[in-house]
Every structure is written in structure tokens, then in C-alpha cells.
C-alpha positions in Angstrom: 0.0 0.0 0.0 1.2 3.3 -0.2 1.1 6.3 2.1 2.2 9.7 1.9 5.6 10.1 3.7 3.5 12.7 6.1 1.3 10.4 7.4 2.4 9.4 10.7 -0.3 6.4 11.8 0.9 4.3 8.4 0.3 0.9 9.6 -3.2 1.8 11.5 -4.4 3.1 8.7 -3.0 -0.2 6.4 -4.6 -2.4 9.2 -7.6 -0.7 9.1 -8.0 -0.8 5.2 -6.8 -4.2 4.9 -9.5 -5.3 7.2 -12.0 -3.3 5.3 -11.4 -4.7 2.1 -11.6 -8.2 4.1 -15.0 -7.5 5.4 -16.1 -6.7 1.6 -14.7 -10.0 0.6 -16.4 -12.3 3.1 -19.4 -10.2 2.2 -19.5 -11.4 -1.2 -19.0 -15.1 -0.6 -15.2 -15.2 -1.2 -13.2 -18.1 0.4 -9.8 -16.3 -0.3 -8.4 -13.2 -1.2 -4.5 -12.9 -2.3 -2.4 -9.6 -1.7 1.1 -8.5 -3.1 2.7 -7.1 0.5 5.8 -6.4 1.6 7.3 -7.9 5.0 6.8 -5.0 7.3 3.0 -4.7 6.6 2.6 -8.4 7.1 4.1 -8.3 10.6 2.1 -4.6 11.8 -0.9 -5.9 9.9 -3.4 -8.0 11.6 -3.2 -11.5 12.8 -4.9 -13.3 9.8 -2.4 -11.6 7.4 0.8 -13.0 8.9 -1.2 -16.1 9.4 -1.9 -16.2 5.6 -0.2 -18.9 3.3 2.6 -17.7 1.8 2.1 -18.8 -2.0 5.0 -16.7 -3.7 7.5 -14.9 -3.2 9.1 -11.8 -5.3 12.4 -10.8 -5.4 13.4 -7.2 -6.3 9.8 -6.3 -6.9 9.4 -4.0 -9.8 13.5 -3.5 -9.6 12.9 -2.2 -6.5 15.4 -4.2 -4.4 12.4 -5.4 -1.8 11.0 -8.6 -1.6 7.7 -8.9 -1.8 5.0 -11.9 -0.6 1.9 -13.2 -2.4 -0.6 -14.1 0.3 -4.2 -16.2 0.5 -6.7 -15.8 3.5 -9.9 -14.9 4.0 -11.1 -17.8 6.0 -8.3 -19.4 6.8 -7.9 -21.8 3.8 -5.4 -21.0 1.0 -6.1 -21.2 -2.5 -5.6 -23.7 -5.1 -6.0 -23.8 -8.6 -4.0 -22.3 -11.6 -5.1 -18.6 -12.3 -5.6 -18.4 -16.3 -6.7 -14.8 -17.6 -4.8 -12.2 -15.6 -6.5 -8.4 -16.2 -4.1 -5.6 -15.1 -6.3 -2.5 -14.5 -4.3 0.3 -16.2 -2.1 -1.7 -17.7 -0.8 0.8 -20.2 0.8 2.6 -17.4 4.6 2.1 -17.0 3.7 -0.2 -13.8 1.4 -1.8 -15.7 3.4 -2.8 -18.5 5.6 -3.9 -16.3 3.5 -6.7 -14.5 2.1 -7.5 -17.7 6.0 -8.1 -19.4 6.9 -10.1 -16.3 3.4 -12.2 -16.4 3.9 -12.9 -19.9 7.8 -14.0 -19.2 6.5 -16.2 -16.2 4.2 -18.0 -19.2 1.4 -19.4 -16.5 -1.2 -16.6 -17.2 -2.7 -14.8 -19.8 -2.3 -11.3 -18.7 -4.8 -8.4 -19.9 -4.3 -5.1 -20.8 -7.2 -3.4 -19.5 -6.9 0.6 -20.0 -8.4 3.6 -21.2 -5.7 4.1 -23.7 -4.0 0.5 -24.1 -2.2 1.5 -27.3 1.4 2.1 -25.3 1.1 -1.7 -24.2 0.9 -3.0 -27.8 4.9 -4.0 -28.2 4.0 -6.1 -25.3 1.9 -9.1 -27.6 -0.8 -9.3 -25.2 -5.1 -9.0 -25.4 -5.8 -5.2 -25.0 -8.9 -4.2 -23.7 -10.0 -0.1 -24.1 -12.0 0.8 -21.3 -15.1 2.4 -22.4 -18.5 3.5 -20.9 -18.9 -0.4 -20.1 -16.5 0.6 -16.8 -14.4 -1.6 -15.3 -16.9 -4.3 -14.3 -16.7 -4.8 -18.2 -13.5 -5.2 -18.5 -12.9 -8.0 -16.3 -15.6 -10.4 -17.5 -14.1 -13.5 -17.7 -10.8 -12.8 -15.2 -9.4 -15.1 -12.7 -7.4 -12.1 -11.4 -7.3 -8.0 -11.5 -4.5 -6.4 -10.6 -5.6 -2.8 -10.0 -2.7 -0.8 -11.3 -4.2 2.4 -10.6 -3.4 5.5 -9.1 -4.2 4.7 -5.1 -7.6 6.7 -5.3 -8.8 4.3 -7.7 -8.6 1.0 -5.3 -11.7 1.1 -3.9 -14.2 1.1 -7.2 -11.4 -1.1 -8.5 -12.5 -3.6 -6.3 -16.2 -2.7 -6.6 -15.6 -4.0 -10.7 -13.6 -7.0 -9.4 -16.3 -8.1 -7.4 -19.2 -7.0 -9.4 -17.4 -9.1 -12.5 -17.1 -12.1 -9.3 -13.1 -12.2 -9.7 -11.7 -14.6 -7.6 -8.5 -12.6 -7.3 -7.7 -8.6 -6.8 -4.2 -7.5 -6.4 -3.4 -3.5 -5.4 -0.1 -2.4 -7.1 -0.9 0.9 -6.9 1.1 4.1 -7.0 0.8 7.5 -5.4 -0.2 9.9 -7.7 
């Protein structure tokens, strides 16, 4: 998740969005939700997290240097099953492309470019989805996963399309601006 560097209560308010987004999920009928999180919001996050199965882990994240865990929980049970059809919410974005390059690389999904502009994704020999006035909902019909790469503002009705579209799998790689 990220914060700006002024905010002084970071991990209450990750704790506290984390178990928001939780609640939804249990809501809707999910068994399991997965999240991308680094090490240091596992252990200050709550007790489910860091009791969540670890089901990868990602070295220099992005080329960031960090390492980075993919975790399952909602009810305690981790997930199984191969995820096929992989949309990445802004994918056109320089994040974006970047989980879409390294999805395509790993060759056990089918990532999406889902965007309102994917045309700067094209070099990257993937499906390219324009987002239109059928929203986000439309563009993951069909998805095993979303990955919201979205500006940080944009999490929340990310998720709203993720579960309206009854993905079994959202991801937040989202920036700051």
C-alpha cells in the first residue's frame, strides 16, 4: 500500500484498510483473497495476514530491491487452482506494463491489458482491452485475477468491478499519484 511520507499512523491506517477490504470480501462469498505485501505490513498488519499462506515470493519487486509476498486468507484456507486470464487495470501505465511483461515472461497466465488508452502496451503481444463506458466491471468479465494498477484513489471502485465481475483474485499495485 502506499502512504504519503506525512502520514504518521501508516500501519493503523494499512490495518484498518486491509481489514476493510476483508470485510467486503467475506461479504460477497469469497473463500480467499491474495495480496502483493511487503514484509513490514505483514508483521504490523493484523493477525490473519501473517497467518496467511505464503504462495509466492518476489524478489526485487518491480526493480525495486524489496521482496515482496503473495498471500491467501480470507477464512483461513489458502487457494488452489491455476489462475488463467490475468486483467491488469491500467495496464498501459509504466507499472502496468511492467507486471504485464513479467506475467507474460513467467508464461502461466494470460495477462490483460485493461486501460483507457492501451495502445502504449501494444509492443508487449498481449489482449488489449479499451475501457469504455462499459467501466471496469466490463473489462474484467471473464478474469481469474485483476490487478488494480491504478493510481491509489482508484482501489476502492477497482475492487467494486472486481467483485461485481465475481473475480476470484484482486491485487493492489498501486502508485501514489
Amino acid at each position: 500500500m502506499a502512504t504519503l511520507p506525512s502520514v504518521r499512523n501508516v500501519h493503523e491506517v494499512e490495518r484498518r484498510l486491509l481489514e476493510l477490504v476483508r470485510a467486503r470480501a467475506v461479504a460477497q462469498g469469497y473463500e480467499h483473497m491474495s495480496t502483493l505485501i511487503e514484509d513490514e505490513t505483514r508483521a504490523a498488519g493484523p493477525p490473519w495476514l501473517a497467518a496467511a499462506a505464503v504462495l509466492k515470493v518476489v524478489d526485487n519487486y518491480l526493480r525495486s530491491g524489496g521482496a515482496l509476498r503473495l498471500r491467501a486468507d480470507v477464512d483461513g484456507r489458502s487457494r488452489s487452482g491455476a489462475m488463467r486470464r490475468v486483467v491488469i487495470l491500467g495496464g498501459a501505465g509504466a507499472m502496468g506494463r511492467l507486471i504485464a511483461r513479467d506475467l507474460k515472461a513467467a508464461g502461466d497466465v494470460e495477462p490483460v491489458v485493461a486501460d483507457l488508452d492501451p495502445a502504449p502496451a501494444r509492443e508487449l503481444d498481449v489482449e488489449l482491452v479499451k475501457i469504455d463506458g462499459g467501466g471496469l466491471a466490463a473489462a474484467l468479465r471473464g478474469a481469474a485475477c485483476a490487478i488494480a494498477s491504478l493510481p491509489y484513489r482508484m482501489n476502492l471502485a477497482a475492487m467494486d468491478a472486481a467483485l461485481a465481475a465475481r473475480v476470484t483474485t484482486s491485487i493492489s499495485a498501486a502508485s501514489i499519484t
